[in-house]
C-alpha positions as a printed Julia matrix, in Angstrom:
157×3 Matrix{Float64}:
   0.0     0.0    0.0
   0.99    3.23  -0.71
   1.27    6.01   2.14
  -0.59    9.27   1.34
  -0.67   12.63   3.84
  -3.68   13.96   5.33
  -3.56   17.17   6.55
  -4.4    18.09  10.27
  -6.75   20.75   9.13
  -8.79   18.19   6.78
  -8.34   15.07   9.47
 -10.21   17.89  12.1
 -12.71   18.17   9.58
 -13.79   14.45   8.69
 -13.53   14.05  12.7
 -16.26   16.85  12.92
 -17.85   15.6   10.82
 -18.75   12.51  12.5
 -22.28   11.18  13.04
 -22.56   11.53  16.91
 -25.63    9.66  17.25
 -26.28    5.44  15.99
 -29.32    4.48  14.45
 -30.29    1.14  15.5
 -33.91    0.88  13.39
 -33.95   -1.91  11.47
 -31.37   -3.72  13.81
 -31.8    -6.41  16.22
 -29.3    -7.16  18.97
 -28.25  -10.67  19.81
 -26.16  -12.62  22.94
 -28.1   -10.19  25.33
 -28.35  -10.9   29.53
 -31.52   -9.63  31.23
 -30.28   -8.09  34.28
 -33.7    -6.91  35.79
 -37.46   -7.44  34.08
 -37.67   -3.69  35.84
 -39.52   -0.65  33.74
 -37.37    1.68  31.82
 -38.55    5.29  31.94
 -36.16    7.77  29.69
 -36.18   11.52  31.02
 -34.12   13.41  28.63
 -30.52   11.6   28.98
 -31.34    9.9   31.91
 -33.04    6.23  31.96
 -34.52    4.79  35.1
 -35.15    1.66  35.86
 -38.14    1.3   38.05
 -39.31   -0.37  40.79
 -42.45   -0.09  42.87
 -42.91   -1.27  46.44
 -45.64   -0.98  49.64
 -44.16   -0.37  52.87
 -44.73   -2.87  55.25
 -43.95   -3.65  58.83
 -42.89   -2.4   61.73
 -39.22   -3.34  62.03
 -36.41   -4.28  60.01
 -37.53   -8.08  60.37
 -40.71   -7.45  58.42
 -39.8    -4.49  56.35
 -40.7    -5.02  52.25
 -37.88   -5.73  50.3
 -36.26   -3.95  47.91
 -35.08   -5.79  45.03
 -31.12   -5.58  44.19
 -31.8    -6.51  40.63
 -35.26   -4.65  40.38
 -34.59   -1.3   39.17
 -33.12    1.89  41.07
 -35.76    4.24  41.58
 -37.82    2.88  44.05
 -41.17    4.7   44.28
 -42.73    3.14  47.77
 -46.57    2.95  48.48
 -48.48    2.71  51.81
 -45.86    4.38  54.06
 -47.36    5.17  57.65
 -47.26    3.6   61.18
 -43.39    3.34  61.08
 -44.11    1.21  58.0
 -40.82    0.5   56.09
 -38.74   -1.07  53.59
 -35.08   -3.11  53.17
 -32.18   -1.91  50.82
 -30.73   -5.68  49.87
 -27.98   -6.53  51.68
 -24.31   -5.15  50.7
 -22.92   -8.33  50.02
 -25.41   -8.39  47.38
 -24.72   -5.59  45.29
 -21.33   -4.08  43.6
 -19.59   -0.9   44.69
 -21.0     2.01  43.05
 -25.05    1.02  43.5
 -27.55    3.69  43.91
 -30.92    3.5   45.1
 -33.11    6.69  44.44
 -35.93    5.9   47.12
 -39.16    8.09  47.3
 -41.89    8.11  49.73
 -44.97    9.06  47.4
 -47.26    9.0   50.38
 -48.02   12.82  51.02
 -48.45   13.02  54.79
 -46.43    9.72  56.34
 -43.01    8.97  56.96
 -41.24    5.93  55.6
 -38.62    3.84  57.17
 -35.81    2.84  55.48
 -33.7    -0.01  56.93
 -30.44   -1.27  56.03
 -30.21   -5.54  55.55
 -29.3    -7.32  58.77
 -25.73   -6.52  59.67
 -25.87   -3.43  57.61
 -25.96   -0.1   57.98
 -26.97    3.51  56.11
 -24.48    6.06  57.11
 -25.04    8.01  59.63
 -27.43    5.48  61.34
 -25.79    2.59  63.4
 -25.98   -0.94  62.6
 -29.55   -2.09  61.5
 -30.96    1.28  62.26
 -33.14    3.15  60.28
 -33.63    5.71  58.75
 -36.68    8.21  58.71
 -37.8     9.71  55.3
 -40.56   12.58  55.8
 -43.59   12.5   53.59
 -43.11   13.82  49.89
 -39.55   13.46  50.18
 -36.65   10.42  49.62
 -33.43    8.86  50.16
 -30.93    8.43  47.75
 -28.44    5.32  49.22
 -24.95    4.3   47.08
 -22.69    1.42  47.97
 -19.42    2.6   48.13
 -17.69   -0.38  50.23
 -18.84   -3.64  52.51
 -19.31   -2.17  55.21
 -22.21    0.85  54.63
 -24.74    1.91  52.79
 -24.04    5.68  52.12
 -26.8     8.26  51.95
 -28.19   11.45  51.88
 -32.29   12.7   52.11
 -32.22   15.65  49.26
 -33.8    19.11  50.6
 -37.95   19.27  49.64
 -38.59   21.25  46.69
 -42.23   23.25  47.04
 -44.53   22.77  44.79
């Protein structure tokens, strides 16, 4: 093959150029792995995927379950009576995790417990944590040991 120079100017160009965007119509996509049968909502750039859950409970014992595999925004029903719900447990999940968690019930608090064993920074061991009503938790894993987490500031309506 022979060599032939491009100049900078015209490489910048064809780079430019570039379609930023792939078209998959008309494609299919093979040697796929479900890793969740949860709901995918797209809001702008950002895709969700969706899980819904009713509080339960009084304790960490009977708490509802979150699923680790069932999508992570978790919008939880029937919160009230220091019902609650479980993050799965750390050992479960991989570093980097998050778990948006919202408490659609208007005018009850939620619990949110760690899995036995675990915690959600700043709470202690199995304790939970209370989410006012209207409002969420938003949990990452960033190591064994804790769930971290921070309740964002209510936004009026």
């Amino acid at each position: 093959m022979g060599s032939k120079r491009v100049g900078l100017a015209r490489t910048q160009a064809l780079i430019e150029n570039l379609a930023r965007s792939i078209s998959m119509s008309n494609s299919s996509l093979t040697n796929l792995t479900q890793v969740s049968s949860a709901t995918l909502q797209s809001t702008g750039e950002m895709i969700f995927a969706i899980q819904s859950v009713a509080a339960a409970g009084s304790n960490q014992g009977d708490a509802t379950d979150i699923s680790a595999g069932g999508g992570t925004l978790v919008t939880v029903t029937g919160a009230g009576s220091n019902k609650g719900v479980k993050l799965p447990a750390l050992s479960g999940v991989t570093a980097g995790v998050m778990f948006v968690i919202i408490n659609t019930n208007a005018s009850n608090t939620l619990e949110i417990y760690p899995n036995t064993g675990d915690k959600i920074l700043p709470a202690a061991d199995n304790g939970a944590i209370t989410v006012a009503a209207s409002t969420g938790l938003i949990c990452w894993k960033a190591d064994d040991d804790s769930w971290y987490g921070f309740e964002p500031a209510v936004i009026a309506a």
